[in-house]
C-alpha positions as CSV (number, residue, x, y, z in Angstrom):
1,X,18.6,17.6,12.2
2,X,15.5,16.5,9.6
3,X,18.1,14.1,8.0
4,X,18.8,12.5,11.7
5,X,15.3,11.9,12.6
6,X,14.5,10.5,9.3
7,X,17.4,7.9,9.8
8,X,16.3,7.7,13.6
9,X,12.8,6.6,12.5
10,X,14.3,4.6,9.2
11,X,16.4,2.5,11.5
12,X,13.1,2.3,14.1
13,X,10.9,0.9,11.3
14,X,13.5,-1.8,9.9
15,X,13.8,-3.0,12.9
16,X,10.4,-3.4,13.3
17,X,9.7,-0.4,15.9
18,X,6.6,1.5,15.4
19,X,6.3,5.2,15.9
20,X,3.6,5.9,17.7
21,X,1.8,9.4,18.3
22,X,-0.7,8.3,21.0
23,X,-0.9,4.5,21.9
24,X,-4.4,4.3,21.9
25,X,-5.1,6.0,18.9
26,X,-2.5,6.6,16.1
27,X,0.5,4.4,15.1
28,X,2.7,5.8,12.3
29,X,5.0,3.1,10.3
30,X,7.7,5.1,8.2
31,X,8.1,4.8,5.1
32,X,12.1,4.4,4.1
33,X,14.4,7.0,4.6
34,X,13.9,10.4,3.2
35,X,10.0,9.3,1.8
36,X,7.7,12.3,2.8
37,X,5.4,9.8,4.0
38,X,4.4,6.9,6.2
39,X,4.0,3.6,4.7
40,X,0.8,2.7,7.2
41,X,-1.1,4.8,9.4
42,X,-2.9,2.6,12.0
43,X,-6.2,4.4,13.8
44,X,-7.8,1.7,16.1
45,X,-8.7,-1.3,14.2
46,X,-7.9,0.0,10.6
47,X,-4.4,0.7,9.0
48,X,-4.2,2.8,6.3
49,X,-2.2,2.0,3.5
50,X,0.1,4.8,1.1
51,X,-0.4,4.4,-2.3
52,X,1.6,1.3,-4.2
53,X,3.0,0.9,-7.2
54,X,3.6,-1.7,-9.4
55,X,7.7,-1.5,-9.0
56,X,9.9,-4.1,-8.0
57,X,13.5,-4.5,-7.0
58,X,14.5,-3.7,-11.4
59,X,12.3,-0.7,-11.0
60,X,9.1,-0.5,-13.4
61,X,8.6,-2.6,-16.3
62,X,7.0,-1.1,-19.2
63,X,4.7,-3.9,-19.2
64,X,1.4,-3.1,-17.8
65,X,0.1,-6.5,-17.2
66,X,3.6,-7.5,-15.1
67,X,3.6,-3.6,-13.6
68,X,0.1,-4.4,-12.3
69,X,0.9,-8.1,-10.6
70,X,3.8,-6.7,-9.0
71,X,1.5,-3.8,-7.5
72,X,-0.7,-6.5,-6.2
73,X,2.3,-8.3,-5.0
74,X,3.7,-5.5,-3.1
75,X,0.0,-5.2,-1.6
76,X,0.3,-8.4,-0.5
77,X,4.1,-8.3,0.6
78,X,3.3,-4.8,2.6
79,X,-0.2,-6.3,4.3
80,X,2.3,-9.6,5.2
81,X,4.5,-7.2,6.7
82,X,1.7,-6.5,9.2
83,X,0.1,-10.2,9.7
84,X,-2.6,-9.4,7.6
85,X,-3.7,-10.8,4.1
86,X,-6.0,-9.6,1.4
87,X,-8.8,-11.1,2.9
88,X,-8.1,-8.0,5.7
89,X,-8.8,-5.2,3.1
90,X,-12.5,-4.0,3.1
91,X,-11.7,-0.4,0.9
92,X,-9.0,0.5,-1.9
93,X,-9.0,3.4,-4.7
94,X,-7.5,3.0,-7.5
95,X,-5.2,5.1,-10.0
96,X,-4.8,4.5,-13.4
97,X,-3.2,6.4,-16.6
98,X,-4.9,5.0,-18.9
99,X,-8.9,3.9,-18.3
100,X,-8.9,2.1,-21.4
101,X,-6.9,-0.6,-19.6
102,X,-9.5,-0.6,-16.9
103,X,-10.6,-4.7,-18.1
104,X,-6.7,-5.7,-18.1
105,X,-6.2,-4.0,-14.7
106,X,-9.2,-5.8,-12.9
107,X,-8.7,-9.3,-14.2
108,X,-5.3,-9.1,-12.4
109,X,-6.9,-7.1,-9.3
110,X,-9.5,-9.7,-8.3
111,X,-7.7,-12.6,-9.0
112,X,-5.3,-11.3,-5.4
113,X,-9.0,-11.8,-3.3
114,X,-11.5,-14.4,-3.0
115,X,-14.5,-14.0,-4.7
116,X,-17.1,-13.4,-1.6
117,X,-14.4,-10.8,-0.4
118,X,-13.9,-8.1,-2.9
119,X,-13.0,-4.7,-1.0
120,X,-15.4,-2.0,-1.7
121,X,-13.7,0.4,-4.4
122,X,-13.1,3.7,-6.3
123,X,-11.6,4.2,-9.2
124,X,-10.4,6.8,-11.3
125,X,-8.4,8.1,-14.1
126,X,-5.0,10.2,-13.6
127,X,-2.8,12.1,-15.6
128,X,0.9,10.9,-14.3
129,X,1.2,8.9,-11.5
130,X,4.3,8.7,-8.9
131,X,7.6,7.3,-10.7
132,X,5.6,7.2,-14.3
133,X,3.5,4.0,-12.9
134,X,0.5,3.0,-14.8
135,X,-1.3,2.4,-11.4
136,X,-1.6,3.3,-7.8
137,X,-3.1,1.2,-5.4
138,X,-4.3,2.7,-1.8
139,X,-5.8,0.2,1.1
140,X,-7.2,0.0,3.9
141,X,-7.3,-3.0,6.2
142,X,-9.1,-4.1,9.1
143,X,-6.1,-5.0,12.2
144,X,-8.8,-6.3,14.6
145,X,-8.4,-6.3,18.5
146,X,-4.6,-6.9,19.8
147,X,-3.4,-7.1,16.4
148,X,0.4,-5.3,16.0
C-alpha cells in the first residue's frame, strides 16, 4: 500500500499536481518515487527547499569545483521549477566535507546571485554528506501572494 501511494503522489508531482495538507497553509511537493522526503514544503509565502547536491544526470563527479556548479544549477533548475529565481532566496545553510574548500565553494556560490542580493547564510562542516557529495545546499524562497 506505501509503495502505491508513493507512485500515486510520484505520478501527482510529474504531472505537476501538488499535494496539499491544508490549502491555506501547507503545500507538500514530493520528492521522486520512493525519496523519504518532499522536495519543497510551501508554508504561506515561503517554500522550503530539501537539501541539493551537486549531482547531475552522470551522477557525482569527483571534481569539486564542477560538483559545486551543478549544485548551484540544480538550485536554480529546482527554484525554475517553481517560477522563482535566485533572486527569490533570502536564507540557505550550507554543508560541506571539507571547510578547507570553504574559498573554492563561495567563489562558485555567489557568482549564482546578484551582488545586492546575497541570501542570509549558515554554514558548517560535516562528516559525510548524502550520496558522498562534497556539499549540500538547503533554501528557502520567498513565493509572494498568488504565486503557485
Amino acid at each position: 500500500m506505501k509503495l502505491k501511494i508513493q507512485t500515486i503522489l510520484a505520478t501527482l508531482w510529474l504531472a505537476g499536481v501538488s499535494v496539499t495538507a491544508d490549502a491555506n497553509e501547507v503545500t507538500y511537493y514530493p520528492s521522486s518515487a520512493g525519496a523519504p522526503f518532499s522536495k519543497a514544503v510551501r508554508v504561506e509565502n515561503t517554500l522550503y527547499l530539501s537539501g541539493l547536491i551537486g549531482a547531475g544526470k552522470k551522477g557525482l563527479s569527483d571534481d569539486f569545483d564542477t560538483q559545486i556548479t551543478q549544485l548551484m544549477e540544480n538550485l536554480k533548475s529546482t527554484l525554475a521549477s517553481f517560477n522563482l529565481t535566485t533572486a527569490d532566496v533570502f536564507k540557505c545553510t550550507v554543508m560541506i566535507d571539507e571547510m578547507s574548500k570553504w574559498p573554492a565553494f563561495n567563489s562558485i556560490y555567489v557568482s549564482y546571485f546578484e551582488p545586492e542580493r546575497l541570501p542570509a547564510r549558515s554554514a558548517f562542516g560535516a562528516d559525510g554528506l548524502a550520496m558522498g557529495a562534497v556539499a549540500e545546499l538547503e533554501c528557502m524562497a520567498y513565493v509572494g501572494e498568488g504565486a503557485e
